[in-house]
C-alpha positions, -999 to 999 in steps of 0.1 A, spaced: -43 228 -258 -8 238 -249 10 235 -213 40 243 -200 51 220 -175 77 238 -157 86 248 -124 67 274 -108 55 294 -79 22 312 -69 26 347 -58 2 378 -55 4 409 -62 -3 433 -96 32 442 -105 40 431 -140 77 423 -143 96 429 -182 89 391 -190 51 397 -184 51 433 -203 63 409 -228 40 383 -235 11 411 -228 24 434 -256 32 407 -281 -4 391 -276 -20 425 -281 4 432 -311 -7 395 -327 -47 401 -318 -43 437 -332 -30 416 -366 -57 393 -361 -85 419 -366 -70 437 -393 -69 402 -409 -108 397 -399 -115 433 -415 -97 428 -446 -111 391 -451 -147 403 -447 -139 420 -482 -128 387 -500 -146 355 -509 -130 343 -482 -157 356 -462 -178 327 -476 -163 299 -462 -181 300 -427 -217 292 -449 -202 259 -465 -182 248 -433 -211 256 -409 -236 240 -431 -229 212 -404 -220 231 -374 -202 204 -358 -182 200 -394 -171 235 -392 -164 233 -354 -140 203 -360 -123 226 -392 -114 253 -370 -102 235 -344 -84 216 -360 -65 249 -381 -64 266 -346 -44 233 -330 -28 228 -359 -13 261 -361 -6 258 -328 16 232 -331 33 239 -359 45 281 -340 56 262 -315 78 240 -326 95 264 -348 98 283 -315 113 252 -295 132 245 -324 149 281 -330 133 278 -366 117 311 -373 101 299 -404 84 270 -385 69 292 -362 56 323 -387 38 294 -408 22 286 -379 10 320 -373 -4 323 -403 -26 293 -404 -33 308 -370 -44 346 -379 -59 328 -410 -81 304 -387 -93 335 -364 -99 357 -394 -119 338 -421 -142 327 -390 -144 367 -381 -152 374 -415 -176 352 -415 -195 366 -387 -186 402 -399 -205 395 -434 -238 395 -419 -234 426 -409 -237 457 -436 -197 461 -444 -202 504 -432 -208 492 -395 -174 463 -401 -150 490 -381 -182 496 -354 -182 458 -344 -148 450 -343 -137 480 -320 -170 471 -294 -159 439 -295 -122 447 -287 -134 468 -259 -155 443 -242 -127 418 -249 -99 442 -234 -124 444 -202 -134 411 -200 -95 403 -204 -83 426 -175 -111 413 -154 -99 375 -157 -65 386 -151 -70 411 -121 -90 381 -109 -57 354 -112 -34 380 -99 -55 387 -70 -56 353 -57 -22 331 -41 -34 301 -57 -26 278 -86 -50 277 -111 -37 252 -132 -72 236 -125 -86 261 -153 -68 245 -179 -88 211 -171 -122 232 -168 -107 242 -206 -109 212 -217 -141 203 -205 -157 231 -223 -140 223 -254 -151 186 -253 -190 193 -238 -196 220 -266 -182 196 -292 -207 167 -278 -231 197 -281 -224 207 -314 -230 173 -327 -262 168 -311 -271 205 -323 -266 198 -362 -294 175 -356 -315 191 -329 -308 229 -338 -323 240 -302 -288 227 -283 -267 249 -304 -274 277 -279 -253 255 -253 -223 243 -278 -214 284 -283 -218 285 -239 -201 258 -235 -172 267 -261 -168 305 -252 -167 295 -212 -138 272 -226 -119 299 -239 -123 321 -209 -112 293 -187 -83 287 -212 -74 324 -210 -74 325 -168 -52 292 -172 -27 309 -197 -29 343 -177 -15 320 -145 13 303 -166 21 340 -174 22 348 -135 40 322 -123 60 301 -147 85 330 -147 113 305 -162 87 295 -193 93 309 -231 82 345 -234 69 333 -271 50 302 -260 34 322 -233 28 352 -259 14 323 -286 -9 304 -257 -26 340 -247 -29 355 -278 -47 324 -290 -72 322 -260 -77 363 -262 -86 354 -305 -115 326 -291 -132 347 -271 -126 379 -291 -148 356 -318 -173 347 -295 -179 380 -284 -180 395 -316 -209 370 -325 -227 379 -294 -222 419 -306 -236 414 -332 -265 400 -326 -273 428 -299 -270 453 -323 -289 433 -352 -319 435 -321 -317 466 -319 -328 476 -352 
């Protein structure tokens, strides 16, 4: 997981300077892309890969996080390296990792109700988004300690996954552990944002859109099965 080691101060308050209207709009733009991409996938074989890759969870775990890094890395050194090209293959592996695992959650789902899920899950997402940031900008206080909590979630649902392909009943506490990684991640990038004011407007756009995309998936999953209880 990305970070930008730069100079920086805390401050508090909730105005957004140009920089931060920035980053926010071109994450929203790139998650807005993202679903589209999850929508139109669903419709495709595509769709299909989830069932093969998640035949062993912690073999499909390691796939995507692997594409998601990967594409990571690759945007951003285009960006660092003023190669545009670089950096839109990146994003593609990127909007390609987010949305063949979206459409495979979506394809449980009957494809009329598709357009239902996505927009309760970008609701709860926007809301749970604001809530993490109004929570970062409220407090004068680094929290540069999030992106280690990050990485513990990441690693612990990992471990978790792997003892889950064998004992099915821990799998529960892989998608915890994961999800509460992403949300951690997204409060870390959300104080880069705040206070590494001298930091690249496309990394920080790349490094929020990315944690917004993890828990926008996780949240979609956990939508769905509410509704599929419900019936």
């Amino acid at each position: 997981m990305s970070s930008f080691e730069t100079p920086h101060e805390t401050s508090r308050g909730f105005g957004l300077s140009s920089r931060e209207v920035q980053v926010i709009g071109g994450a929203s733009l790139l998650m807005a892309i993202n679903v589209a991409v999850m929508y139109a996938v669903a419709m495709t074989p595509l769709q299909e890969i989830n069932a093969y890759l998640f035949t062993y969870p912690i073999l499909g775990a390691v796939a995507y996080g692997a594409a998601i890094m990967g594409g990571e890395l690759i945007a951003e050194r285009g960006v660092t390296g003023g190669d545009m090209g670089i950096a839109f293959v990146g994003m593609v592996v990127l909007q390609l990792a987010f949305g063949i695992f979206g459409a495979g959650v979506l394809r449980f789902a009957p494809p009329e109700t598709h357009l239902t899920l996505l927009g309760i899950t970008a609701v709860i997402t926007a809301l749970l988004t604001a809530l993490v940031a109004g929570y970062i900008y409220a407090r004068s206080k680094t929290f540069e300690n999030w992106g280690t909590y990050a990485g513990i979630g990441f690693i612990g649902g990992l471990v978790a996954l792997l003892v889950g392909t064998f004992v099915p009943v821990v799998l529960p506490v892989a998608f915890v552990l994961i999800f509460l990684g992403f949300v951690f991640r997204l409060g870390y990038e959300i104080w880069q944002v705040r206070d590494h004011r001298d930091a690249s407007v496309a990394l920080q756009t790349i490094g929020v859109y990315i944690a917004v995309a993890g828990v926008f998936v996780h949240i979609l999953q956990l939508v769905l099965r509410y509704l599929a209880s419900q019936d």
